[in-house]
C-alpha positions in Angstrom: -25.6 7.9 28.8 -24.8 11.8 27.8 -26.6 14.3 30.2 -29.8 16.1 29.3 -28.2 19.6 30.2 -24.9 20.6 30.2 -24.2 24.2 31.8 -21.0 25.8 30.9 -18.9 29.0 32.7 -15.4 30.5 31.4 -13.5 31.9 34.1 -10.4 33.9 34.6 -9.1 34.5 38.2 -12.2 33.7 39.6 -11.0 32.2 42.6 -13.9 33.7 44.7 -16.8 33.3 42.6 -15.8 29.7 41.2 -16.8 27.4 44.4 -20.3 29.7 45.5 -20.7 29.6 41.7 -20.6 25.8 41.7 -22.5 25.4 44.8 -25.5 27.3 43.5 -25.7 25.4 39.8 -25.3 22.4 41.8 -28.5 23.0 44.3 -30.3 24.2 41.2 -29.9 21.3 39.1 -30.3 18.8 41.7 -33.8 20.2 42.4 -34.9 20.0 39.0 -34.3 16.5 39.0 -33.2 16.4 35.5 -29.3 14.9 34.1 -26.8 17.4 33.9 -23.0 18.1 33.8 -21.6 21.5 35.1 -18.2 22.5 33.0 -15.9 25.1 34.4 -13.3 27.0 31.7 -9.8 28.1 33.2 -9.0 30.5 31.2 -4.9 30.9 32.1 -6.2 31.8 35.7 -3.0 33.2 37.4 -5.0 33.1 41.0 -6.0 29.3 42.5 -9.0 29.0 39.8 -7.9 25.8 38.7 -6.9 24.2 42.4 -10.4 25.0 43.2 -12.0 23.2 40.0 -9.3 20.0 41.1 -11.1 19.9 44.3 -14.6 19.9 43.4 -13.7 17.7 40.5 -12.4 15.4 43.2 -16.0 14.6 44.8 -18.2 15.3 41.9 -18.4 13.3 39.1 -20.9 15.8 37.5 -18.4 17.9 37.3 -15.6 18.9 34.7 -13.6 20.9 34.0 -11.4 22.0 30.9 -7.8 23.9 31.1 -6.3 26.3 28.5 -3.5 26.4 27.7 -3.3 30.4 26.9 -5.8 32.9 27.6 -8.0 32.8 25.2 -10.6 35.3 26.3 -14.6 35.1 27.2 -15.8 33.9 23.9 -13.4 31.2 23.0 -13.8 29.8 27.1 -17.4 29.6 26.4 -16.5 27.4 23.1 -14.0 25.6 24.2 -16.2 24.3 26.9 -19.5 24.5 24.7 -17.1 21.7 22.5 -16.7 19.1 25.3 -20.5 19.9 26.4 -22.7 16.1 26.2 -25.9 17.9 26.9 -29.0 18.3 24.5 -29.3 21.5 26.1 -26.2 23.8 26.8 -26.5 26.7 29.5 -23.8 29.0 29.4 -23.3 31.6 32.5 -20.9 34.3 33.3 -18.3 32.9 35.7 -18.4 35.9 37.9 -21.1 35.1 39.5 -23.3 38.1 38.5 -26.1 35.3 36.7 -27.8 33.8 39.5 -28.0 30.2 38.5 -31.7 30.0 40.4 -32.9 31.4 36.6 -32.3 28.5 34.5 -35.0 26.2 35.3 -36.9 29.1 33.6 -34.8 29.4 30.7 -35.4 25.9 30.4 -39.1 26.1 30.7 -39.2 28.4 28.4 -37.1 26.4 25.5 -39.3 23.5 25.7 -42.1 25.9 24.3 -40.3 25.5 21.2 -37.8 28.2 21.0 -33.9 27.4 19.9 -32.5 30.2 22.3 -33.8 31.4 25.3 -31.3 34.4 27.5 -31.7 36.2 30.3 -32.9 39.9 30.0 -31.4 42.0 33.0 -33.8 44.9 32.4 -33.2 46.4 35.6 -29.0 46.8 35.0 -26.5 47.6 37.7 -24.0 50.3 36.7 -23.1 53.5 35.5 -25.7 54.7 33.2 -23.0 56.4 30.1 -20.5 53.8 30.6 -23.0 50.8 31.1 -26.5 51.1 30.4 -26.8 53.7 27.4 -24.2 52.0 25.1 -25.7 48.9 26.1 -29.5 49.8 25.2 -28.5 51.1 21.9 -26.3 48.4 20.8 -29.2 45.5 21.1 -31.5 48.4 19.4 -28.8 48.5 16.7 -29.0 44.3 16.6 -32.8 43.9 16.5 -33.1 46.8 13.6 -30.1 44.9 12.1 -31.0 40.9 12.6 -34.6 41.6 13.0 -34.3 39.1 16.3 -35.9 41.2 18.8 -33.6 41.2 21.6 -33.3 43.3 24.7 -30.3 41.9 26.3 -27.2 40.5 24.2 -24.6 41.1 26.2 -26.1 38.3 29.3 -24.5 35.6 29.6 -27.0 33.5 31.0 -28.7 31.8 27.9 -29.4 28.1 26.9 -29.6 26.7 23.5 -30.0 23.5 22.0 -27.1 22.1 21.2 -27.8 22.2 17.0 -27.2 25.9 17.2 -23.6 25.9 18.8 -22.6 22.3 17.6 -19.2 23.5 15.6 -19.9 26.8 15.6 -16.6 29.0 15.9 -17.2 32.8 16.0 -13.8 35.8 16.5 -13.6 36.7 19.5 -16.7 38.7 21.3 -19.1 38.2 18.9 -20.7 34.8 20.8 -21.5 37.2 23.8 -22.6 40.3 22.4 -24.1 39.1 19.0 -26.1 35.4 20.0 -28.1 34.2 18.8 -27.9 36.5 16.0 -24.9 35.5 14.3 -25.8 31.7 15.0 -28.8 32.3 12.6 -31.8 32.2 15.1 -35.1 33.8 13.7 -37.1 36.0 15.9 -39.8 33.4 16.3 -36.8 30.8 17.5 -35.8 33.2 20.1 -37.2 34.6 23.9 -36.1 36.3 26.8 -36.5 35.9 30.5 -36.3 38.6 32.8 -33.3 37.9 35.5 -32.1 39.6 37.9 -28.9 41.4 37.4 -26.1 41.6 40.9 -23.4 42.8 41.5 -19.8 41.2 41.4 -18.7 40.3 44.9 -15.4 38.9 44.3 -12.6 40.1 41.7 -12.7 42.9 39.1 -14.7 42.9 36.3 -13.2 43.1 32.4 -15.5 45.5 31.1 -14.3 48.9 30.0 -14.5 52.0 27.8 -12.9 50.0 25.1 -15.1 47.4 25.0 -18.0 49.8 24.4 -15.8 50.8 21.3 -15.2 47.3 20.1 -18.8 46.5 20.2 -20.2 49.6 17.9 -17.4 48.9 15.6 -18.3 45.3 15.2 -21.7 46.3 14.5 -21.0 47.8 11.2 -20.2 44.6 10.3 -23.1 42.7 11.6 -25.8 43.7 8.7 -22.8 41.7 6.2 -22.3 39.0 8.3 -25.7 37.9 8.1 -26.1 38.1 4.4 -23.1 35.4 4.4 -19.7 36.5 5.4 -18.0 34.3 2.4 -20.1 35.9 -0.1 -19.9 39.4 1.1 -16.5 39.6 1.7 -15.5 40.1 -2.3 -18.1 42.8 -2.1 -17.1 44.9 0.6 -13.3 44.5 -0.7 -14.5 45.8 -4.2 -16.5 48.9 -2.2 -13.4 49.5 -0.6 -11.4 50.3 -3.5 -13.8 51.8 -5.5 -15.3 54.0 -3.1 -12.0 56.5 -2.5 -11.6 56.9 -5.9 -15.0 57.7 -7.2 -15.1 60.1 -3.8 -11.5 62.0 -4.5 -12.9 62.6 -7.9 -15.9 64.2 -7.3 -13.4 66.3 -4.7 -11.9 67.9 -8.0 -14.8 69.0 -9.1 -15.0 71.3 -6.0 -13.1 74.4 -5.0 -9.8 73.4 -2.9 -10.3 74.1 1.1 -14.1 75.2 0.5 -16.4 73.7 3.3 -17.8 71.4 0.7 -14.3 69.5 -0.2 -13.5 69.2 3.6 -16.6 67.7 4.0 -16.7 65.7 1.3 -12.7 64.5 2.1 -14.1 64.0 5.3 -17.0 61.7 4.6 -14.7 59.6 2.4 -12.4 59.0 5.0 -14.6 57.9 7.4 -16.9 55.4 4.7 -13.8 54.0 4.0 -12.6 53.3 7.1 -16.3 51.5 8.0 -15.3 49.2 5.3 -11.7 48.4 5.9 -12.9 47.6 9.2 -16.3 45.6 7.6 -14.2 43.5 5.7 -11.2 42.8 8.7 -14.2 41.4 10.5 -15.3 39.0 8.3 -11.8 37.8 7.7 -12.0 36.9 11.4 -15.3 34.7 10.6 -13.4 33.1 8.1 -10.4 32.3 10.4 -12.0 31.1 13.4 -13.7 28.7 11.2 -10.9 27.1 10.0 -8.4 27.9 13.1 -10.4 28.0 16.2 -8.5 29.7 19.2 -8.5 27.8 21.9 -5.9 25.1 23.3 -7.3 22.4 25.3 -4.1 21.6 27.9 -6.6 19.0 29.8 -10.4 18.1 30.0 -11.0 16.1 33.0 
């Protein structure tokens, strides 16, 4: 008989965090008393990751986990194991270790209210505030003015669905984290939050960075498209991008050469047009993870 829950965590060189990690899901869920399977991602783990997930594997049949056989990043991890999950409810958690796993029989309380997608909301964040907290507070009030999901917290990785909402769902890589539900087509009335706790990492170095701060604004612009149906508005935003330019360099002739006007006018051209070539790169990616997901399975055991 499938498992009730299944609770999912990519990981790459996580030697430190994967065994505490384990240990804590595995108190958790054994004092709620409810079916579950715990999968573990190697994500091309250089370190002794995947020795450690042998192990456990060895003495816990509740346990699984599934090998790649290139790294495929955070988000496609989380799908490739979110594919092999049994559970009518899928938990997915960071693999650092930063989520404390003693949250998700909340999460889980709260789903059985009748939401599709409950996450964790670390309101109190650890970090820098300019290279952490700002760019995150503005991105998920860029999300909830663009999705109209009110959400306060994105970017956790702590969230559980029911499985409907990520059965054979494929999504280019980063958008899963950052973007869910959102992009999974959750209304704000299918959707809550539960305030968590947020720690820091005790083992390894974490991946986030300057550029993903970049990544994430730039992938916003796309966001408002995606929603509308990426197949549909893909001829549109191609059309904008051509016509756009052209309409803008003619009205440029109307205007004195090198005057303040036509370098601002240039200017603003530039830039719109560059918003869409990157719009409509985006949702090409849509279109090719859903026909060539990328993730390679080496072994699910």
């Amino acid at each position: 008989m499938p498992p009730e829950i299944s609770i999912v965590a990519p990981m790459h060189n996580e030697e430190g965090n994967a065994r505490p990690l384990y240990n804590a899901i595995k108190q958790t869920m054994d004092n709620l008393g409810r079916s579950y399977e715990i999968i573990f991602v190697n994500d091309f783990s250089r370190d002794n990751t995947l020795n450690i997930f042998k192990e456990i594997k060895s003495r816990d049949p509740n346990f699984h986990y599934c090998d790649l056989e290139e790294n495929a990043g955070e988000n496609w991890a989380m799908l490739a194991g979110v594919s092999r999950a049994q559970g009518k409810m899928v938990v997915t958690i960071d693999g650092d270790f930063q989520n404390d796993p003693r949250y998700i029989p909340l999460l889980l309380d709260k789903l059985s209210q009748g939401y599709r997608v409950v996450s964790g909301w670390r309101r109190n964040r650890i970090g820098g505030f300019f290279s952490r907290i700002a760019p995150s507070v503005a991105a998920n009030f860029l999300i909830s003015l663009i999705s109209g999901v009110r959400v306060h917290d994105c970017g956790c990785g702590l969230k559980v669905y029911r499985r409907e909402v990520l059965a054979g769902k494929f999504v280019p890589k980063g958008f899963m984290n950052r973007f869910s539900p959102v992009v999974f087509g959750v209304k704000n009335q299918e959707f809550a939050e539960v305030e968590i706790e947020d720690r820091v990492r005790i083992y390894g170095r974490s991946h986030y960075g300057a550029k993903r701060i970049l990544i994430v604004f730039n992938d916003l612009f796309a966001l408002l498209f995606i929603l509308r149906g990426f197949r549909k508005m893909r001829p549109v935003v191609l059309t904008l991008a051509l016509i756009f330019p052209v309409l803008g360099l003619l009205a440029a002739t109307l205007l004195p050469p090198r005057s303040l006007q036509f370098i601002v006018l240039v200017g603003a051209v530039l830039l719109m047009e560059t918003v869409l070539v990157s719009i409509y790169w985006n949702l090409g990616r849509f279109l090719e993870a859903e026909v060539r997901p990328r993730f390679k399975i080496k072994e699910f055991v």
